[in-house]
N, CA, C and O atoms as CSV, one atom per row, in Angstrom:
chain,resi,resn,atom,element,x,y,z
A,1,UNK,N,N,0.842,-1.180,0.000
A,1,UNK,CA,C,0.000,0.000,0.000
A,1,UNK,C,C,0.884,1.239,0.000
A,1,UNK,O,O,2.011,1.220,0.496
A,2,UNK,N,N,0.314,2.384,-0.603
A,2,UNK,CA,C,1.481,3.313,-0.981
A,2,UNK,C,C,0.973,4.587,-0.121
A,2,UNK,O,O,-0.199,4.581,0.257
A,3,UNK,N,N,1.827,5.697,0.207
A,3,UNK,CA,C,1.156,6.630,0.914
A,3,UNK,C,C,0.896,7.374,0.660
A,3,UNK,O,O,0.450,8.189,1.467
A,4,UNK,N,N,0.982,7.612,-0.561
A,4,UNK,CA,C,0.497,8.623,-1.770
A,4,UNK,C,C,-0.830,8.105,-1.986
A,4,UNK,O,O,-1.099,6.917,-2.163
A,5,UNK,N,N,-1.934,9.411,-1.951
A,5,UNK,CA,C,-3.248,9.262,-2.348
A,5,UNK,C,C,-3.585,9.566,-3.746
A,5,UNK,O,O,-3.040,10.633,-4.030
A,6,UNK,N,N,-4.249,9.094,-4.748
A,6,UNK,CA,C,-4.059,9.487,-5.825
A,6,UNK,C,C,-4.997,10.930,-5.555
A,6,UNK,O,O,-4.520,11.801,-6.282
A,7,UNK,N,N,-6.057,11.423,-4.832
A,7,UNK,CA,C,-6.978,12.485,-4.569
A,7,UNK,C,C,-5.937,13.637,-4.468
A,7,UNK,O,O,-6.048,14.721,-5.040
A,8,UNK,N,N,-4.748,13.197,-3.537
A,8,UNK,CA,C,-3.771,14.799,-3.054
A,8,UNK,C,C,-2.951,14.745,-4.223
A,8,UNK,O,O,-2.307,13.858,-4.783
A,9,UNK,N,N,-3.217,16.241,-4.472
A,9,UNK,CA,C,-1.308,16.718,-5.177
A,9,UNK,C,C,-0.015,16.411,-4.261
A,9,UNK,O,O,0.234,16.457,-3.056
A,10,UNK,N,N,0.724,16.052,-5.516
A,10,UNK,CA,C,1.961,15.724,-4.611
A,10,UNK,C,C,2.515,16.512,-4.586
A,10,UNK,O,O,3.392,16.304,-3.748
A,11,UNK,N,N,2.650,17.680,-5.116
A,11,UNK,CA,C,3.245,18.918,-4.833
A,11,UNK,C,C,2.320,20.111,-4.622
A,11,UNK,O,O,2.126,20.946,-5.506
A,12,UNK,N,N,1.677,20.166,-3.243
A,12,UNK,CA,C,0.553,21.454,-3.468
A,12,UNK,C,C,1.407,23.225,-3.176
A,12,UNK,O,O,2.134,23.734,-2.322
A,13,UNK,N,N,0.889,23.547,-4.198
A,13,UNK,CA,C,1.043,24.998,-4.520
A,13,UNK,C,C,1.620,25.812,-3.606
A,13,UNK,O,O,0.990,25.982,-2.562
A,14,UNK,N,N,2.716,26.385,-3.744
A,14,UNK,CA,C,3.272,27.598,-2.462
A,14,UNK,C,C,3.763,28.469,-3.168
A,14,UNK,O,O,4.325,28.349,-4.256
A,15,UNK,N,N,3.479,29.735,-2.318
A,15,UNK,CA,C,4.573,31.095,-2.806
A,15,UNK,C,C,5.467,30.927,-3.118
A,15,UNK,O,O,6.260,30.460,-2.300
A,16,UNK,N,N,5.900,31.184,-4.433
A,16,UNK,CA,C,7.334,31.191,-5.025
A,16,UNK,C,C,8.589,31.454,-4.314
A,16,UNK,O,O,8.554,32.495,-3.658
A,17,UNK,N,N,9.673,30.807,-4.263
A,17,UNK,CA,C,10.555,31.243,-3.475
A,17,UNK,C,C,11.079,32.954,-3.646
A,17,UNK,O,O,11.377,33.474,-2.571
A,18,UNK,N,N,11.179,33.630,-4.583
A,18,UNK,CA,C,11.382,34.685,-4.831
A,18,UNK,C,C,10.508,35.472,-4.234
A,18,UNK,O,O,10.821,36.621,-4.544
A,19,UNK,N,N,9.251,35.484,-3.301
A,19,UNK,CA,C,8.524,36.763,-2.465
A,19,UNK,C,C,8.800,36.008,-0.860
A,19,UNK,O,O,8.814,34.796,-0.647
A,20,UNK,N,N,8.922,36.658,-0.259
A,20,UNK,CA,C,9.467,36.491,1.057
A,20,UNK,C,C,8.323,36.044,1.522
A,20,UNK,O,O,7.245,36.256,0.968
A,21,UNK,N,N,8.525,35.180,2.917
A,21,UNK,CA,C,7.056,34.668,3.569
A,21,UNK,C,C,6.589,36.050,4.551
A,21,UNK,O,O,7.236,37.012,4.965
A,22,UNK,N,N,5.600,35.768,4.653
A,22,UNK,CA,C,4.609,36.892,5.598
A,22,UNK,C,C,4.172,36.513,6.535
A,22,UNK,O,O,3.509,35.480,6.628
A,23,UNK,N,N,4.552,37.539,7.751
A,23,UNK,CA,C,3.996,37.465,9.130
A,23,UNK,C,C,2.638,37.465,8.712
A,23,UNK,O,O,2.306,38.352,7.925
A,24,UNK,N,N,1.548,36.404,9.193
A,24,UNK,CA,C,0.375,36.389,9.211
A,24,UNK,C,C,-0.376,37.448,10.038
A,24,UNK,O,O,-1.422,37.931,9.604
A,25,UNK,N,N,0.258,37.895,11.485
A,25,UNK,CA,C,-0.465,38.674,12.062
A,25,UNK,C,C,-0.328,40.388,11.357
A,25,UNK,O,O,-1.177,41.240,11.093
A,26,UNK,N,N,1.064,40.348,11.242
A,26,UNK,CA,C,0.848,41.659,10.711
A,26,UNK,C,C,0.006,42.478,9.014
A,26,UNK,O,O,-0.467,43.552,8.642
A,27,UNK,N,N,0.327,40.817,8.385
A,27,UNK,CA,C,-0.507,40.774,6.816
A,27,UNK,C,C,-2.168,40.905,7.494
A,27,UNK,O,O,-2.986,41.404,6.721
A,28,UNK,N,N,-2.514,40.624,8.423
A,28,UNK,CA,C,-4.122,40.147,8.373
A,28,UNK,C,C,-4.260,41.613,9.268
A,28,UNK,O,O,-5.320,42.227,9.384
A,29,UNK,N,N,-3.034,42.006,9.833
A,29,UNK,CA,C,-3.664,43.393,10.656
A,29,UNK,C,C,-3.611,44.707,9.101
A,29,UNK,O,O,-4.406,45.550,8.687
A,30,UNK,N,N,-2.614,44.371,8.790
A,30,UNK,CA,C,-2.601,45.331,7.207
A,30,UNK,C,C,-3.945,45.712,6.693
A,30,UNK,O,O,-4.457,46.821,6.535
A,31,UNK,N,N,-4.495,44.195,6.418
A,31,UNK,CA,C,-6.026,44.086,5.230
A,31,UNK,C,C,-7.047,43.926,6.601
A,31,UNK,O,O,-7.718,42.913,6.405
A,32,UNK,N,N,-7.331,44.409,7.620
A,32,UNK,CA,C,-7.997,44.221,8.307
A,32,UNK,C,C,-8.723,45.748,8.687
A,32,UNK,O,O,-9.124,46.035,9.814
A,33,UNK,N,N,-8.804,46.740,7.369
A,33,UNK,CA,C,-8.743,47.810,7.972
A,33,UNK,C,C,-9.488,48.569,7.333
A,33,UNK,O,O,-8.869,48.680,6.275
A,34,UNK,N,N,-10.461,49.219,7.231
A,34,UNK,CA,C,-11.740,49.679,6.312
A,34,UNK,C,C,-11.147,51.234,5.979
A,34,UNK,O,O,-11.843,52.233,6.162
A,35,UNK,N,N,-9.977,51.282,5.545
A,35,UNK,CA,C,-9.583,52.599,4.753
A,35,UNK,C,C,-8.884,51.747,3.877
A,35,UNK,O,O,-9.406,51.809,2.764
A,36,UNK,N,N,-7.827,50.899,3.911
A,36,UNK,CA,C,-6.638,49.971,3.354
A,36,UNK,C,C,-7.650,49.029,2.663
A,36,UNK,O,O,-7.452,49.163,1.456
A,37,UNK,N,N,-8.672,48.112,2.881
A,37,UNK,CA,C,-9.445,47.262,2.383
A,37,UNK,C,C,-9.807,47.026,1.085
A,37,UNK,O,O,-9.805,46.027,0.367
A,38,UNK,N,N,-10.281,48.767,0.873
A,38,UNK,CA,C,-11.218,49.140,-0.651
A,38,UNK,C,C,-9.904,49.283,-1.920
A,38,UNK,O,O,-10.048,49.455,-3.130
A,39,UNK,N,N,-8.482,49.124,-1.028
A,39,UNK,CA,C,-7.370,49.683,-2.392
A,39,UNK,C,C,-7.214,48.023,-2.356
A,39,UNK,O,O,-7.335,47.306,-3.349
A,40,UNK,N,N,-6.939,47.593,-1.089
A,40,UNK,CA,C,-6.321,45.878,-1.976
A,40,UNK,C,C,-7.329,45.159,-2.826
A,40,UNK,O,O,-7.080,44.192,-3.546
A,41,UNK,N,N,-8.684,45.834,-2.638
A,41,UNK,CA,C,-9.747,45.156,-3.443
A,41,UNK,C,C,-9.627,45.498,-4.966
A,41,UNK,O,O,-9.712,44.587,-5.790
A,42,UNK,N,N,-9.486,46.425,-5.244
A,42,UNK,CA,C,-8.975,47.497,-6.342
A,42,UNK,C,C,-7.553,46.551,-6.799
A,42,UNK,O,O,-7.802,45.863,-7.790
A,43,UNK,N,N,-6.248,46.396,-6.323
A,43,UNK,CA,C,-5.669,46.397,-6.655
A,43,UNK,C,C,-5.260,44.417,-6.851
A,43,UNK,O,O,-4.271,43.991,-7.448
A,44,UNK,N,N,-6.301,43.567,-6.187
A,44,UNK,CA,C,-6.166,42.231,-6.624
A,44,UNK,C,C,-6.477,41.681,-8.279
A,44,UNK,O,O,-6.463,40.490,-8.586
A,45,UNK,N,N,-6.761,42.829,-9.266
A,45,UNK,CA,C,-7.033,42.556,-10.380
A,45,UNK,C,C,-5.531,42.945,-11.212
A,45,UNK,O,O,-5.366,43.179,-12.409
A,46,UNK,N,N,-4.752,42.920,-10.340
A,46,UNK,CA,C,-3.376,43.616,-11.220
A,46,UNK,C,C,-3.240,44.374,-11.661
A,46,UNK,O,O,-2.476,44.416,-12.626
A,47,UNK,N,N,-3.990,45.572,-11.153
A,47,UNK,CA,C,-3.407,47.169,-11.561
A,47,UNK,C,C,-2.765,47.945,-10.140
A,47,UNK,O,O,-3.156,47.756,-8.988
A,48,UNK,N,N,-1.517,48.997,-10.652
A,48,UNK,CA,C,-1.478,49.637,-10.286
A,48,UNK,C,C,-1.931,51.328,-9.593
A,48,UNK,O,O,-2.281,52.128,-10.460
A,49,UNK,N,N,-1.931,51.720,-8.509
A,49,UNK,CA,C,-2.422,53.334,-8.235
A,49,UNK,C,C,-1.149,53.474,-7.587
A,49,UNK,O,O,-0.312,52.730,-7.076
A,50,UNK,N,N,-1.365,55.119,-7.864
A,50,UNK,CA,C,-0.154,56.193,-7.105
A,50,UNK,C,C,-0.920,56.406,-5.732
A,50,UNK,O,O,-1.849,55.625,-5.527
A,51,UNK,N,N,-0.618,57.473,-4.655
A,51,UNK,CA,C,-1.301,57.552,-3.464
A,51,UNK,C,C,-2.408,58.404,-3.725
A,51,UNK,O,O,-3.312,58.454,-2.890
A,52,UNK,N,N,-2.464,59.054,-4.722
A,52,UNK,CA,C,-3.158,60.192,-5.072
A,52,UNK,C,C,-4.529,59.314,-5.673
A,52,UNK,O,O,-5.672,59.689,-5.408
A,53,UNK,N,N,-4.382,58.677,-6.116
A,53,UNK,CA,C,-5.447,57.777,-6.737
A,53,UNK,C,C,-6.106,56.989,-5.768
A,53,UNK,O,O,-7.328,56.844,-5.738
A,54,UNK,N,N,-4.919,56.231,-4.586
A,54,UNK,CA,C,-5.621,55.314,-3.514
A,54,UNK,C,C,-6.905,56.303,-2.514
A,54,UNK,O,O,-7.956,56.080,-1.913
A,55,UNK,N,N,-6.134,57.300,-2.780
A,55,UNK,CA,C,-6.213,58.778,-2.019
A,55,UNK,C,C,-8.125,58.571,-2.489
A,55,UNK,O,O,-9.011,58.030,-1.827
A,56,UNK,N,N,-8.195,59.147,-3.661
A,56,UNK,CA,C,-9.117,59.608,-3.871
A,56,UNK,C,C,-10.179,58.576,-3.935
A,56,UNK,O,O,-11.359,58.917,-4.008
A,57,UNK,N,N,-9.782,57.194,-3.910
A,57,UNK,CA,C,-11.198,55.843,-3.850
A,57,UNK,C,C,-11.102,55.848,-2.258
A,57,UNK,O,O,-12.160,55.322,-1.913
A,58,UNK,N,N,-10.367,56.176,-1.090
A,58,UNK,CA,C,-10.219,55.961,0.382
A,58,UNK,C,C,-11.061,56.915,0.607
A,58,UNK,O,O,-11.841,56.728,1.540
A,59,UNK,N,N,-11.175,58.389,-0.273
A,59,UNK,CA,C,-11.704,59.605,0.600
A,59,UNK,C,C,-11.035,60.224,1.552
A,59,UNK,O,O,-11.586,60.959,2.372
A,60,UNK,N,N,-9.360,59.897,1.517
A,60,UNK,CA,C,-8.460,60.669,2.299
A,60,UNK,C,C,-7.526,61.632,2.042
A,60,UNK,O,O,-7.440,61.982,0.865
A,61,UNK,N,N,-6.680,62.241,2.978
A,61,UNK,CA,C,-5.796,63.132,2.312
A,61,UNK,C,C,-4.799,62.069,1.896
A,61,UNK,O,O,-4.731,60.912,2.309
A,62,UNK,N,N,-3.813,62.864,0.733
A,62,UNK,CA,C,-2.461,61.648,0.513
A,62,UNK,C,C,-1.836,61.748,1.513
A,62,UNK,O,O,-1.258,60.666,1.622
A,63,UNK,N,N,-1.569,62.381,2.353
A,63,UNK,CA,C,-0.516,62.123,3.580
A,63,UNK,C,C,-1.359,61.341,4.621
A,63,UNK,O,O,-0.671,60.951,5.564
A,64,UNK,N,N,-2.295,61.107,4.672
A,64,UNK,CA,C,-3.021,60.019,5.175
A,64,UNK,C,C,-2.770,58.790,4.684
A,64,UNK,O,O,-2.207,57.891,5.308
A,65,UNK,N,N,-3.375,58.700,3.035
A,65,UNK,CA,C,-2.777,57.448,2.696
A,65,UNK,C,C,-1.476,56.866,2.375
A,65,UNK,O,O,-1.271,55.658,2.262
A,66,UNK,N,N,-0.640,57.759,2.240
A,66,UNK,CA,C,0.841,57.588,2.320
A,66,UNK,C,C,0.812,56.482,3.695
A,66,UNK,O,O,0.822,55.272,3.469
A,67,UNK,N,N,0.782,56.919,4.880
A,67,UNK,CA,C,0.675,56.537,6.005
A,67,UNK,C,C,-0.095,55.101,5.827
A,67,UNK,O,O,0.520,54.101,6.196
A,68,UNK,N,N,-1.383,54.954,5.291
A,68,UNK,CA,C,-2.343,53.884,5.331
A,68,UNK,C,C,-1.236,52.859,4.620
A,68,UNK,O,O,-0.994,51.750,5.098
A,69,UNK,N,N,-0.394,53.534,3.039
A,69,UNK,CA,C,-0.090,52.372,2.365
A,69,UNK,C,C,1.308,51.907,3.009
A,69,UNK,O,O,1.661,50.755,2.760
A,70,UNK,N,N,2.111,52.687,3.795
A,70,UNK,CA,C,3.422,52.404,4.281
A,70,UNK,C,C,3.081,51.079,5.384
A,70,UNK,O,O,3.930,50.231,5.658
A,71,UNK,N,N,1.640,51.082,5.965
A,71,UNK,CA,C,1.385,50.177,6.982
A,71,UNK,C,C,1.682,48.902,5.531
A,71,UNK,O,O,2.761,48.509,5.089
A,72,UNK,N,N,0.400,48.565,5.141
A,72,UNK,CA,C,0.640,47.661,3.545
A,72,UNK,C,C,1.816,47.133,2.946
A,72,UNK,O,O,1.936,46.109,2.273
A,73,UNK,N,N,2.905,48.208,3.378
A,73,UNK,CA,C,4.282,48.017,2.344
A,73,UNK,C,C,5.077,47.435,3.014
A,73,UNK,O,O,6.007,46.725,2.630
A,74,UNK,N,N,4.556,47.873,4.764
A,74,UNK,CA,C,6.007,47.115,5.726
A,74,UNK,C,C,5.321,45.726,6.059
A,74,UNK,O,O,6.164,44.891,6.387
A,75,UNK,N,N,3.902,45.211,6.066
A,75,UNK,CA,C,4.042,44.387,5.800
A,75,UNK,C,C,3.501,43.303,4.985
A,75,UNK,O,O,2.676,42.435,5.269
A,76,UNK,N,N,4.267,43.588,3.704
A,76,UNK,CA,C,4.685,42.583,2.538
A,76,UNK,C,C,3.338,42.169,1.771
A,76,UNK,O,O,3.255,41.251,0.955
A,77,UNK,N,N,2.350,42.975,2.162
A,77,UNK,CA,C,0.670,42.764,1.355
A,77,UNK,C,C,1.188,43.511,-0.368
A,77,UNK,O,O,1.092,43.062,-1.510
A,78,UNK,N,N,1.613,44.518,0.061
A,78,UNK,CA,C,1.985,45.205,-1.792
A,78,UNK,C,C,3.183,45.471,-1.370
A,78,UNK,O,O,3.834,45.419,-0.326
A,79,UNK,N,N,3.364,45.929,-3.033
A,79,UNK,CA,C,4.816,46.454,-3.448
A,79,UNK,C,C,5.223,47.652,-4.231
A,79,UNK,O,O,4.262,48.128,-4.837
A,80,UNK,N,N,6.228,48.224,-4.393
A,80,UNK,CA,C,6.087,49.880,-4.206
A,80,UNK,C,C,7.316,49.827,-5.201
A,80,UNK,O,O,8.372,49.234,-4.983
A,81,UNK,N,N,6.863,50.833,-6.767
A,81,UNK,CA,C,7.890,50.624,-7.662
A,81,UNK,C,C,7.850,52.379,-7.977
A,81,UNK,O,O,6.842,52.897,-8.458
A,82,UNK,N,N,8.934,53.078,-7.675
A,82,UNK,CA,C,9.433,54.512,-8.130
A,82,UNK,C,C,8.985,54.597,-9.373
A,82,UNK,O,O,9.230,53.809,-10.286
A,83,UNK,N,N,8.165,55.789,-9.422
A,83,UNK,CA,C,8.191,56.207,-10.807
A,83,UNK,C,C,8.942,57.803,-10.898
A,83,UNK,O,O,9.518,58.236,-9.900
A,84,UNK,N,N,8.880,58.568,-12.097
A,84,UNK,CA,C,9.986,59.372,-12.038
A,84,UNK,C,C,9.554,60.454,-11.292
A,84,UNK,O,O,9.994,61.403,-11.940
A,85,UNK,N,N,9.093,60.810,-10.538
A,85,UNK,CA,C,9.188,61.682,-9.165
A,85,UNK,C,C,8.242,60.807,-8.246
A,85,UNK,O,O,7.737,59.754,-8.636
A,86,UNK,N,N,8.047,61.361,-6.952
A,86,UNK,CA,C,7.522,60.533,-5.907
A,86,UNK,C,C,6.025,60.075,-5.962
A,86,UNK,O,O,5.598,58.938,-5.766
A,87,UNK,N,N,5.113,61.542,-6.363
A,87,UNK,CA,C,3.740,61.402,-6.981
A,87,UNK,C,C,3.613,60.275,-8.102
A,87,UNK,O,O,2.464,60.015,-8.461
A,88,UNK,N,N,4.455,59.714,-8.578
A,88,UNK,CA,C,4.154,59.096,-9.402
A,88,UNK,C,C,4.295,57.846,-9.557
A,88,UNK,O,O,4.265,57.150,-10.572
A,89,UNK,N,N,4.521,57.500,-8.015
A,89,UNK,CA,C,5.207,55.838,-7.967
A,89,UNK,C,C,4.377,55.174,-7.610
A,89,UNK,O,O,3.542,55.726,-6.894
A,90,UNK,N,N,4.191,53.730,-7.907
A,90,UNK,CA,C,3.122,53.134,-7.913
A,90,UNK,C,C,3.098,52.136,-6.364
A,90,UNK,O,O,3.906,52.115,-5.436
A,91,UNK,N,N,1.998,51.480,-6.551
A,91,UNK,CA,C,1.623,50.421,-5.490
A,91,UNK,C,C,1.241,49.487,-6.372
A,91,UNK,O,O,1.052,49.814,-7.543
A,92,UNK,N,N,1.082,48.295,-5.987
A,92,UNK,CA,C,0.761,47.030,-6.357
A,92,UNK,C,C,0.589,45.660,-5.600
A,92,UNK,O,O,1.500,45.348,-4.833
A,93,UNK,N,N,-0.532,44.773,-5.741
A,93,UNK,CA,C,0.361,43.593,-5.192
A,93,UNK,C,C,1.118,43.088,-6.185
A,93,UNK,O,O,1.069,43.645,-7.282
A,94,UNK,N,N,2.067,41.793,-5.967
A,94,UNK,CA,C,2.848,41.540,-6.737
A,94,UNK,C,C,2.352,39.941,-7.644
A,94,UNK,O,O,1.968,39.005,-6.941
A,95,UNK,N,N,2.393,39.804,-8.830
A,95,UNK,CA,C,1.879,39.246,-9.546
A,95,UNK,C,C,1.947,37.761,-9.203
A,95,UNK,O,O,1.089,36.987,-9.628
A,96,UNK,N,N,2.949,37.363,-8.446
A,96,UNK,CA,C,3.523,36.003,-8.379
A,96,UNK,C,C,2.382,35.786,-6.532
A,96,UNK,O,O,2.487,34.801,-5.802
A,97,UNK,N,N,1.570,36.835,-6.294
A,97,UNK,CA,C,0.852,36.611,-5.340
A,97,UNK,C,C,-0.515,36.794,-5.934
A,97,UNK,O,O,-1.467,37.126,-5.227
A,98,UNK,N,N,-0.632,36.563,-7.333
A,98,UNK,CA,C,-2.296,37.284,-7.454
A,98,UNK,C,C,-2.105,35.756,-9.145
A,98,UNK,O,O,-1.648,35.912,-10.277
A,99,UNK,N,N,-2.790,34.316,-8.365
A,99,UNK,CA,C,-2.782,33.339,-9.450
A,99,UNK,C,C,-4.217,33.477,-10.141
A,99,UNK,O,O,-4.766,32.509,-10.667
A,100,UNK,N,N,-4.756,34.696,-10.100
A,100,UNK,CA,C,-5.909,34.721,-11.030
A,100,UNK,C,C,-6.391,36.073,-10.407
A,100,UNK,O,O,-6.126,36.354,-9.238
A,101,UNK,N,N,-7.170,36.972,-11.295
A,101,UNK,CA,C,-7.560,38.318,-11.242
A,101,UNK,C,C,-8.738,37.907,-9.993
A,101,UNK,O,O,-9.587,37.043,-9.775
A,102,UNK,N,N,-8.425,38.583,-9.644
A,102,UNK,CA,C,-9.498,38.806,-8.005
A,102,UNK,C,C,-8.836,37.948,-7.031
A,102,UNK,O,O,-8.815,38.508,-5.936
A,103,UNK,N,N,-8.227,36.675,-7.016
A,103,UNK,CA,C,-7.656,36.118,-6.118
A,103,UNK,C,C,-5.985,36.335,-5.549
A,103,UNK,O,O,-5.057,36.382,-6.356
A,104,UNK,N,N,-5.787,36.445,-4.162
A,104,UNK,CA,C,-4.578,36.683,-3.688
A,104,UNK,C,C,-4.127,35.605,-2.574
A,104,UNK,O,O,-4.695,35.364,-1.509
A,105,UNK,N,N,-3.131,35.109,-3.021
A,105,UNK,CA,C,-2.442,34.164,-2.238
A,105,UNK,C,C,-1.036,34.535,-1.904
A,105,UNK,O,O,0.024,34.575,-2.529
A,106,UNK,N,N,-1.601,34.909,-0.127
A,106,UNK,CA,C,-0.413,35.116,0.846
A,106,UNK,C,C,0.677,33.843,1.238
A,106,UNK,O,O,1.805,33.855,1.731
A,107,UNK,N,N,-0.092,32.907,0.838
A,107,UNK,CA,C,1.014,31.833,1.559
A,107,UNK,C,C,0.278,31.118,3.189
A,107,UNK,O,O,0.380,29.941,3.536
A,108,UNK,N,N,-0.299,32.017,3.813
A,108,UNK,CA,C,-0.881,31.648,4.646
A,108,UNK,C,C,-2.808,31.383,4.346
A,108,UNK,O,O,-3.629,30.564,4.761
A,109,UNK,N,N,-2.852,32.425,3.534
A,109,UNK,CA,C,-4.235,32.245,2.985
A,109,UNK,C,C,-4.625,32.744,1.882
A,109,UNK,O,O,-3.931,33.633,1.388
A,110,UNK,N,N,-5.813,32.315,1.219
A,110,UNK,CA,C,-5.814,32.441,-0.143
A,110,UNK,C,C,-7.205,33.327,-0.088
A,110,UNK,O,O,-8.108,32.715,0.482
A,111,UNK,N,N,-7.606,34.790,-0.616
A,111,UNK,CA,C,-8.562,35.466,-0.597
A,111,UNK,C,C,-8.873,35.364,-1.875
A,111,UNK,O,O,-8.135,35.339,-2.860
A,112,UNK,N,N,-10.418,35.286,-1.754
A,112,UNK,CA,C,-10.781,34.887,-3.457
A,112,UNK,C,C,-12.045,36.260,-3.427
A,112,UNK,O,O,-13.092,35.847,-2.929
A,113,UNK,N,N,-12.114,37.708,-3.844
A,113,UNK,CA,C,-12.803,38.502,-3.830
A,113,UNK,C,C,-13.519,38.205,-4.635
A,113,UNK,O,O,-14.589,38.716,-4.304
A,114,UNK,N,N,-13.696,37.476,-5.886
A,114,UNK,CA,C,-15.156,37.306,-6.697
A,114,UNK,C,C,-15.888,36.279,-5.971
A,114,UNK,O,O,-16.814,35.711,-6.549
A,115,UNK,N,N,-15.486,35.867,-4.374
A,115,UNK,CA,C,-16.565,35.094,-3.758
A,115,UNK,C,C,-17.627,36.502,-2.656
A,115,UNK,O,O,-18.761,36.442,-2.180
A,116,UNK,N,N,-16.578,37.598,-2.627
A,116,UNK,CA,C,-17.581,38.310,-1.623
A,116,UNK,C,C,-18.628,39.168,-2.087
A,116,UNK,O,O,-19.389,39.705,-1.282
C-alpha cells in the first residue's frame, strides 16, 4: 500500500521562493482595515495606483494614505515601484501573489474577492 493518495497533489502549490514569507499577524492586521481594504480590493485585479489615486477611492488626504499604504508596504501585502518623481510611484500587489484576477495568495491564505 502506498502513501500517496491518488486524490492529493503531490506537490501542493506555495509562494514562489522569490517573495518572502509573511507574518500572518501583521498581513491580516494590514487588510484588516476599512480605509486599506477598498485599495487591496482594487488592486487584486493587477493594476497599479499612485497615493493620489488610492487617495481619492479611500476619501483621504495623501498624507493620510501615504501613512495607510506604508502600513501595507512594511508588511509585505503590496509592493512599491518609483516612478519618475515621488507622486508618481506606484503600489501594487505583486503578480507572483495574485494566481488569477481577483484572487490573492499570501502563503498563509488564499482570498478569493469574486466570492464576496
Amino acid at each position: 500500500m502506498s502513501d500517496s493518495s491518488p486524490n492529493l497533489p503531490t506537490n501542493p502549490p506555495a509562494v514562489p521562493a522569490s517573495l518572502p514569507k509573511l507574518d500572518p499577524v501583521s498581513a491580516l492586521f494590514a487588510l484588516g482595515s476599512s480605509v486599506r481594504w477598498p485599495i487591496i480590493q482594487l488592486l487584486a485585479d493587477g493594476r497599479e495606483m499612485t497615493i493620489t489615486e488610492c487617495a481619492a477611492v479611500a476619501g483621504r488626504t495623501r498624507e493620510n494614505m501615504g501613512k495607510q499604504m506604508l502600513v501595507l508596504l512594511a508588511a509585505g501585502v503590496v509592493e512599491f515601484r518609483l516612478g519618475e518623481d515621488r507622486r508618481q510611484s506606484l503600489y501594487s500587489i505583486p503578480a507572483a501573489r495574485r494566481p488569477a484576477s481577483g484572487v490573492i495568495d499570501y502563503g498563509f491564505c488564499k482570498i478569493d474577492l469574486k466570492l464576496l
